[in-house]
Structure formats: C-alpha cells, structure tokens
C-alpha positions in Angstrom: 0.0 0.0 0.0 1.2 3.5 -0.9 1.1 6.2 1.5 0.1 9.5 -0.4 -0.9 12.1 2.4 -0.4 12.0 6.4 -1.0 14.6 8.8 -0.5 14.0 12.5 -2.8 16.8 14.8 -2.8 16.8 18.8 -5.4 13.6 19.0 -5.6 12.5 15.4 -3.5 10.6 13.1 -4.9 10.7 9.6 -3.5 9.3 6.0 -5.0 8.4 3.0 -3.0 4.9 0.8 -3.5 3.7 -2.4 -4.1 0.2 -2.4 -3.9 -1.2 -6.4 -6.8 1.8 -7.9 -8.2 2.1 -4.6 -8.3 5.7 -2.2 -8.3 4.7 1.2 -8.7 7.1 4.8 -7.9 6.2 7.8 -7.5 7.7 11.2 -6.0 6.6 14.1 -5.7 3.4 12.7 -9.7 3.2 11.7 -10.2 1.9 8.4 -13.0 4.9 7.4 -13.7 4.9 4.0 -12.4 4.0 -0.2 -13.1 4.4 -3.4 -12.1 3.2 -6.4 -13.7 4.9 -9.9 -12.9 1.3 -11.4 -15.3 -0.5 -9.0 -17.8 1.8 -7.4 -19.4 -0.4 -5.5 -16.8 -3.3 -4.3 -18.3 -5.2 -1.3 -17.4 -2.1 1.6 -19.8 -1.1 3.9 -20.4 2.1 2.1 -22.7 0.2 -0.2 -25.2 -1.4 2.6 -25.4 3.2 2.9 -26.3 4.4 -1.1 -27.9 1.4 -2.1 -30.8 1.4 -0.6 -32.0 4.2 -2.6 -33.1 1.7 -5.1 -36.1 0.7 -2.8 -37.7 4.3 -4.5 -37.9 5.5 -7.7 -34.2 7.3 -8.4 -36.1 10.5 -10.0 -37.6 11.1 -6.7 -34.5 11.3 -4.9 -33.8 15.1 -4.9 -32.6 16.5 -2.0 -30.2 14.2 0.3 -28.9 15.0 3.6 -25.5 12.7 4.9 -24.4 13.2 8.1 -20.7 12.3 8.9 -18.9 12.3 5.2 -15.8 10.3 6.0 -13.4 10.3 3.0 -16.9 10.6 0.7 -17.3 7.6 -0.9 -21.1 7.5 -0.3 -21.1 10.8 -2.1 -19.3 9.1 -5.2 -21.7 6.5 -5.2 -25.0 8.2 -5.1 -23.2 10.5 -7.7 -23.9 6.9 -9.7 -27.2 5.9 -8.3 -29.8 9.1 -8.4 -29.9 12.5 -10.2 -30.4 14.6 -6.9 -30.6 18.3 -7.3 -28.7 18.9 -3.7 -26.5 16.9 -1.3 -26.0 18.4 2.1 -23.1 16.7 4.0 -22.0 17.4 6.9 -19.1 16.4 8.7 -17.2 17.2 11.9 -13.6 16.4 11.0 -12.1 19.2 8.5 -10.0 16.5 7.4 -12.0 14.5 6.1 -13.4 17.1 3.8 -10.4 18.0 2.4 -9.5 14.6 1.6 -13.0 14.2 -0.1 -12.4 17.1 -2.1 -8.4 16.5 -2.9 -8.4 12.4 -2.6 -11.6 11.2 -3.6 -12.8 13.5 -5.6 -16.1 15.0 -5.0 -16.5 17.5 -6.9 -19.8 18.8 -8.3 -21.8 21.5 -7.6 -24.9 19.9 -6.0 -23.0 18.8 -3.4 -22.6 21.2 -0.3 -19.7 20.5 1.9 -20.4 21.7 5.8 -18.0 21.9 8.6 -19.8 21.5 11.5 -21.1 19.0 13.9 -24.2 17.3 12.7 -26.0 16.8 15.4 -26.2 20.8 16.5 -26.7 21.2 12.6 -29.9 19.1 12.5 -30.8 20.4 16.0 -30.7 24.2 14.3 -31.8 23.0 10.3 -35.1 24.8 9.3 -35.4 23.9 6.0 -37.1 21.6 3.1 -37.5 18.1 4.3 -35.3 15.8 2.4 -35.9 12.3 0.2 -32.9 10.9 1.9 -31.2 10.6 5.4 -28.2 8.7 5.8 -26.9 8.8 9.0 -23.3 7.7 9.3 -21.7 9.4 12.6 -19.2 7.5 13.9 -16.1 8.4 16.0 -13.6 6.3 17.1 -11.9 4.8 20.7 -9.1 2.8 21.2 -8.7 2.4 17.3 -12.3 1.4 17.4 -15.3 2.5 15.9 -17.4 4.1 18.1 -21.4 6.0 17.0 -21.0 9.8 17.8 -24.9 10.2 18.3 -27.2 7.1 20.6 -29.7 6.3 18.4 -32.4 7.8 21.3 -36.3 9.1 20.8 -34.8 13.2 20.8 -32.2 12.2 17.4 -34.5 9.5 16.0 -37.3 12.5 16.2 -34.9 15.4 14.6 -34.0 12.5 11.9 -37.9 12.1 11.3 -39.3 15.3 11.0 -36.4 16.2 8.5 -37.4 13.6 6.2 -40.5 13.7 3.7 -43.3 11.4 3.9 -42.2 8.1 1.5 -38.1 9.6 2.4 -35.6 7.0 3.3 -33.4 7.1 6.7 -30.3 4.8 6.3 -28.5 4.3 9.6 -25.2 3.1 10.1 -25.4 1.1 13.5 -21.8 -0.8 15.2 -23.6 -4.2 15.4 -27.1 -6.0 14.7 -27.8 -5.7 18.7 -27.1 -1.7 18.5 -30.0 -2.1 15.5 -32.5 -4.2 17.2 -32.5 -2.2 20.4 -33.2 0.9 18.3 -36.1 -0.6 17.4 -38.9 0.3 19.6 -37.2 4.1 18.9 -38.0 4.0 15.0 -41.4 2.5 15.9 -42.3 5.0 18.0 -41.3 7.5 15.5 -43.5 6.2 12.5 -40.5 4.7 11.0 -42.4 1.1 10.8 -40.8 -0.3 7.8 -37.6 -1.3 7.0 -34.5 -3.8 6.5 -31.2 -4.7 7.9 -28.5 -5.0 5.7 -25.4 -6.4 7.0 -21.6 -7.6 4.9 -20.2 -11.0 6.1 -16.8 -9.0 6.6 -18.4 -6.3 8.5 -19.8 -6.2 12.1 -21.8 -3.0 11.0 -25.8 -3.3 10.8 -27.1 -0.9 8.3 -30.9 -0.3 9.0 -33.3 1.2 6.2 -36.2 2.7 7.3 -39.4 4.5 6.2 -42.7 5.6 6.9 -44.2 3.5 3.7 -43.4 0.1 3.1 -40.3 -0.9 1.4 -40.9 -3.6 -1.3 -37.7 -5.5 -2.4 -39.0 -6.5 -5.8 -38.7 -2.8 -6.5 -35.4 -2.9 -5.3 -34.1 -5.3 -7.4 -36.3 -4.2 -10.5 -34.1 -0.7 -10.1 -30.9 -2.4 -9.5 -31.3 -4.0 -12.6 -31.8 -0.6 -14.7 -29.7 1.9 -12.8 -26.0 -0.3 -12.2 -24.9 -1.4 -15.8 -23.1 -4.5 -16.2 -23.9 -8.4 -14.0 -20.8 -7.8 -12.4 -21.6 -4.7 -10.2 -25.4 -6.3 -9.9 -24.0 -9.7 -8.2 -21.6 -7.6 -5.8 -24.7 -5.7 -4.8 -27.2 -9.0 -4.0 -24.0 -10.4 -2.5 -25.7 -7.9 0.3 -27.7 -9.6 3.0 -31.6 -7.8 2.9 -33.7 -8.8 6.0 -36.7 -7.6 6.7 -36.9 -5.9 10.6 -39.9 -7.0 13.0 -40.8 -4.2 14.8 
C-alpha cells in the first residue's frame, strides 16, 4: 500500500494509501472509508449506505442529507445511483473534507460540503425536508469505531421530522444488537418499515427505514436498470436484505 498524504494533529492521526486503484482514509488506525472509480461499488460497507435508494424511484430522490462524510465515498456512489438536485453533507472532521475534495474527488456543484457538527446542525436545520437521510456518525476509541450520536427518541425524532413522507433514513449502527435495540425508537417514531442490511466482513448493521413500506422487488427491478453491467449487480445481491420486525 502506498502512502500519499499524512497529517498528525494533537489527537488524530490521519493518511489516506492507495491500495492497487483504490483511495483509502484512515485515522487513528480506523479503516474509514475507499473508493475506487474502477469499481464503485466493491463489497465495503459504504454500499449497505447508497444502495438502498433503489427501494424508491431514483427521479424522486432530490434532496439528500448525509451526516458524517468520511473520505466521501457514499457521495461518489450516489453521484452513480440518483440524479439529486442537492446533497447536504455534513461532517465534523475538517479532514475528512479536504480529503473528499483533494483524494476522492467530490467535486460537483450539488453537493454542499459543511464543517460542523451534525448533530447541533440538524438540531438548528429549518429547512425543506429531504428524500434521503443517511446517517453515518461514527467516531472512534481505542482504534475502534465508536457511534458519535445514541440512536435515542430526541435524534430519531430530529432524523424524522427532516425527512419527507415516502423519504428513506439509512442508519449506520456498530452491530445487529445496536439495530434491534433501536427498534422500539423508530417504531415510536413512524418509522415502521424497514430492512437490515449487513456484509459477512463487516460487524456494521445498516438499517433502512421508512414511513411507507419498502418492497424489495422494487429494489431489485431498479438495480437492474440503474447499475450497468452483471458484475456490479452480483456484488450488490452479494448484500444480505432482512426484513426488521418491529
């Protein structure tokens, strides 16, 4: 692996490697994001986050609002998935938006970069609701990854009332339990449908979740005519889709 770009701060060790075509960030040792224009979607976690926009119509994706941006990978993928007219991310770590812009890439006009931290950002936002929500905000301790914001009524509420009425939240959660105890939270919240996805290599449980049902035959129709080629369509069914009981 080649290093191309370190910077050591006061509590943060951050570089970004190429591994064969492949960007990588980490910090403090935490594997946190990659992209590779050659293989957009390549079995990372970051797909179990943009792929689940398939389950609606990619026309009525518009406005999207990711909180926690990493290296921006997610970015680079929806940039493949949906035409939105705006994506709002907003990240923490002025790091990691310069190696979005300068490593991996994102550039493109719709997309507004924020330095700031998301959960005051949503806590303050009075604006248009959006047709996306994809909640990624993780720290890290000990080298490990760690979510920045408990997935309680208060954030589960802010999350909700930003997002329109057929909108999709994607959650990023450290582990199936950390999913299934959240639960009873989304429930409460109207957020009554959904699915877990989950990677064999990763611990992470991704939940999807919406106020209208979620049909995976739509899913897969979209899949189908949105990601060109069988070979990007297998690596995305290689995901495991189950339905959550509420």
């Amino acid at each position: 692996m080649t290093l191309l770009w370190e910077l050591e701060t006061a509590d943060t060790h951050y570089s970004v490697r190429r591994s064969g075509a492949s960007i990588r960030l980490y910090s403090n040792r935490v594997f946190h994001s990659q992209w590779n224009p050659d293989r957009p979607f390549a079995g990372g976690v970051w797909d179990c986050l943009s792929l689940p926009v398939l389950y609606r119509p990619v026309d009525s994706i518009r406005r999207v609002l990711l909180l926690g941006v990493g290296g921006g990978a997610v970015i680079r993928q929806l940039q493949c998935l949906c035409n939105f007219t705006e994506l709002v991310a907003v990240e923490i770590d002025e790091q990691h938006l310069t190696v979005a812009e300068k490593w991996f890439g994102v550039d493109d006009e719709r997309v507004e970069l924020i330095h700031a931290n998301a959960i005051d950002w949503l806590a303050n936002h009075d604006g248009e609701p959006f047709d996306l929500i994809i909640d990624d905000l993780f720290g890290h301790s000990e080298g490990e990854p760690l979510r920045a914001c408990p997935l309680t009524t208060h954030w589960v509420e802010q999350l909700q009332q930003n997002l329109n009425a057929e909108g999709l939240l994607v959650v990023n959660c450290v582990n199936s339990h950390e999913l299934k105890q959240a639960l009873p939270v989304f429930a409460d919240c109207g957020l009554r449908h959904g699915y877990r996805w989950t990677l064999p290599a990763y611990e992470n449980a991704i939940g999807v979740l919406c106020q209208q049902s979620l049909q995976a035959r739509e899913w897969s129709r979209q899949l189908e005519t949105t990601l060109p080629g069988a070979a990007l369509q297998r690596q995305a069914r290689a995901i495991i889709r189950r339905p959550l009981r509420f």
